[in-house]
C-alpha positions as CSV (number, residue, x, y, z in Angstrom):
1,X,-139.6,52.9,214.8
2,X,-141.2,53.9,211.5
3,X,-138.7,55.4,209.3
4,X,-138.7,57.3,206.2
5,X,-135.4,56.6,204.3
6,X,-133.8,59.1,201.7
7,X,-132.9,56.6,199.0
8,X,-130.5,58.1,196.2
9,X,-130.0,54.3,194.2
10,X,-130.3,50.8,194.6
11,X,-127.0,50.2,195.1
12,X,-126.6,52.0,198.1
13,X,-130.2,51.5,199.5
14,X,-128.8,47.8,200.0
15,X,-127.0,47.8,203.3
16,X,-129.2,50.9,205.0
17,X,-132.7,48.6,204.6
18,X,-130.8,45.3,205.7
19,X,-129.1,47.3,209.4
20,X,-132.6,49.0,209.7
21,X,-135.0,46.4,209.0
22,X,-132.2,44.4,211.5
23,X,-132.7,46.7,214.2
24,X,-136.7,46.1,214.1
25,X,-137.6,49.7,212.2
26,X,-140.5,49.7,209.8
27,X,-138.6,51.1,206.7
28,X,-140.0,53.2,203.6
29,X,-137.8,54.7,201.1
30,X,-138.2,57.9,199.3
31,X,-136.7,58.9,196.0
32,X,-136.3,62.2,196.0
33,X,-133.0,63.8,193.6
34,X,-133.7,66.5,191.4
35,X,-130.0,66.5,191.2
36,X,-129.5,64.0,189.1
37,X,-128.5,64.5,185.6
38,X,-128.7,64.1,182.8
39,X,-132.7,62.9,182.6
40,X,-131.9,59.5,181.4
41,X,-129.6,58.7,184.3
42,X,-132.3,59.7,186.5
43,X,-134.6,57.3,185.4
44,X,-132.0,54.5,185.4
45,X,-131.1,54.8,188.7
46,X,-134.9,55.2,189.6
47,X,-135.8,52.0,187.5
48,X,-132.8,49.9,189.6
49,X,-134.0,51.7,193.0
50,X,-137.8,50.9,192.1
51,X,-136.7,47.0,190.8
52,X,-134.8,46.5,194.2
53,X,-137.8,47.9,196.4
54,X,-140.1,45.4,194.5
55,X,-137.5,42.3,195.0
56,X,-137.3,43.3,199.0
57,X,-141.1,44.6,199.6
58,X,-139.6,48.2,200.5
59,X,-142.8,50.4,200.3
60,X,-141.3,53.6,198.0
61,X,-142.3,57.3,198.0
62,X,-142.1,58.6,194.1
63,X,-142.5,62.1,194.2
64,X,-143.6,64.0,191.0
65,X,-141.7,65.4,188.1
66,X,-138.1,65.7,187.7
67,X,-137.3,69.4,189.4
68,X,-133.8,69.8,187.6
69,X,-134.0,73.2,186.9
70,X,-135.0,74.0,190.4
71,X,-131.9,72.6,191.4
72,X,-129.7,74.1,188.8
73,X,-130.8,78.1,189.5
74,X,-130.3,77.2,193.1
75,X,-126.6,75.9,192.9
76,X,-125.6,77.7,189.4
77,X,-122.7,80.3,190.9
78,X,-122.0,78.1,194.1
79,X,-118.5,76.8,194.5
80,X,-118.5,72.9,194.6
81,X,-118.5,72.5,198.5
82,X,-121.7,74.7,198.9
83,X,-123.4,72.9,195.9
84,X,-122.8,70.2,197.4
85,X,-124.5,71.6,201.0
86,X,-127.2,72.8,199.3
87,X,-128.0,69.7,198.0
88,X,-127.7,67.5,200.5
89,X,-129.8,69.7,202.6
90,X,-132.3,69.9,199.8
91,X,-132.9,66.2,200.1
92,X,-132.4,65.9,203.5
93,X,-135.3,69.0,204.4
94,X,-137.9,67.2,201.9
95,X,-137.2,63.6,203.3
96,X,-137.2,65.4,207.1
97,X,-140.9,67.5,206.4
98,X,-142.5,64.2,204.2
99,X,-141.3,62.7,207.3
100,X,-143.1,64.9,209.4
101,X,-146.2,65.3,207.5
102,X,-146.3,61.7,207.2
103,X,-146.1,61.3,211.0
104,X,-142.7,59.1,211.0
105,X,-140.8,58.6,213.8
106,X,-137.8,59.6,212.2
107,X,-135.8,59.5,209.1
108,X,-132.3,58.8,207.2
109,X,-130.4,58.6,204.4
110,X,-128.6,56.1,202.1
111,X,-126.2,59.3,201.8
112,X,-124.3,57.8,205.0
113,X,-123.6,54.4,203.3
114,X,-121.5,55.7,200.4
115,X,-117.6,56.6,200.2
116,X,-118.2,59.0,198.5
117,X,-120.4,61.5,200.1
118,X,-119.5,64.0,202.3
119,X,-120.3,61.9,205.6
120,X,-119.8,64.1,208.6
121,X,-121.8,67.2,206.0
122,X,-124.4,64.6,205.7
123,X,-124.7,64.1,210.0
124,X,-124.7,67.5,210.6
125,X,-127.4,68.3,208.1
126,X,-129.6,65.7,209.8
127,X,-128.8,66.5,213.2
128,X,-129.7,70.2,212.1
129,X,-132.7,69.0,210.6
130,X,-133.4,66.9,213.6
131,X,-133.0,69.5,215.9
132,X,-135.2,72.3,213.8
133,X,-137.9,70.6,212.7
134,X,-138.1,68.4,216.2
135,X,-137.9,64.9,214.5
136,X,-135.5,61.9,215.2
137,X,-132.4,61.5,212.5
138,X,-131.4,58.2,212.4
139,X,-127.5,58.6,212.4
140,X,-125.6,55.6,211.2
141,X,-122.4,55.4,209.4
142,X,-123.4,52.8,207.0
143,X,-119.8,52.9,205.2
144,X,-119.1,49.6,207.2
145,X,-121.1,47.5,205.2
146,X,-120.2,49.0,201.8
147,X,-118.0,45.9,200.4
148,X,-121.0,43.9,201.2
149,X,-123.6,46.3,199.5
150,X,-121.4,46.7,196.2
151,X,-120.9,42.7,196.4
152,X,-124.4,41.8,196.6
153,X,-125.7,45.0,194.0
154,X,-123.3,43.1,191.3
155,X,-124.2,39.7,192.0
156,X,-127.9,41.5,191.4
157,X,-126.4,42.5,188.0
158,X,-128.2,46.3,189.2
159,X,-126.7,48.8,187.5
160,X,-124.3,51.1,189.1
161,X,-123.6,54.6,188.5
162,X,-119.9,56.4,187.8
163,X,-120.7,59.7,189.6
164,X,-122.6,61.4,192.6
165,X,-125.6,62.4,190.3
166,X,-125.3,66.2,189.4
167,X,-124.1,67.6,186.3
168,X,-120.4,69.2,187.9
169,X,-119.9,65.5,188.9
170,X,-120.6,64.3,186.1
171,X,-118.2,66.7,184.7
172,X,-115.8,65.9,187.0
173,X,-115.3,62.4,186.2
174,X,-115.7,63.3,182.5
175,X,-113.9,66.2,181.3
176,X,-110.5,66.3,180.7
């Protein structure tokens, strides 16, 4: 199957590309996360995503620009849990129409491989998704392999961020 893969870091793009390429699926990654912040964090976690693709020949989608304050006006207000919705959906729906534009059989997200994330949110987005726009979401709770990921992303010395990627995470795990 060819696959278009929402890729949010090279850490957690580790274990997703090994179970898909495993299966026999023709993987290509996407970077799409204009909620990432601030800009310099972005491009760190793009530069270890883009050094990792190179090092495994995963063919990468780069969209333009850094669309921060799109995703800012969109979630300033929100409560955390509908931020956090929003942007999962917000990745999800671009990954899901490149997808479709790009005639993929389906697509996925890294999303599902961390702890962290809001993982039965993150299937019921892409089931959603799957189910409006009429294209295959690969569901796979990834989470089983995360020891193995975070072992092998250190032993890559890649660098590995403290937070989820947006600004009220960061604050989060900041502020005091």
């Amino acid at each position: 199957m060819k696959m278009l893969m929402h890729s949010c870091c090279g850490p957690c793009t580790i274990h997703p590309l090994k179970e898909l390429r495993t299966q026999g699926h023709e993987v290509t990654g996407v970077f799409y996360n204009p909620n990432i912040h601030p800009y310099q964090e972005y491009v760190r976690r793009r530069q270890a995503l883009n050094h990792y693709a190179e090092q495994t020949f995963l063919n990468m989608m780069w969209p333009e620009g850094y669309p921060l304050e799109n995703f800012l006006r969109a979630v300033a207000g929100l409560k955390d849990d509908e931020r956090c919705e929003f942007c999962l959906r917000d990745r999800l729906t671009y990954t899901a129409e490149l997808a479709i534009n790009d005639k993929y059989d389906g697509f996925t997200t890294t999303l599902l491989y961390s702890k962290f994330q809001k993982h039965d949110l993150i299937r019921e987005i892409g089931k959603d998704l799957s189910q409006k726009f009429g294209i295959f979401f690969h569901y796979k709770d990834f989470r089983v392999g995360w020891e193995e990921g975070v072992k092998i992303s250190r032993e890559l010395s890649m660098y590995r961020q403290p937070y989820c990627g947006c600004i009220y995470s960061e604050k989060n795990i900041y502020y005091k």
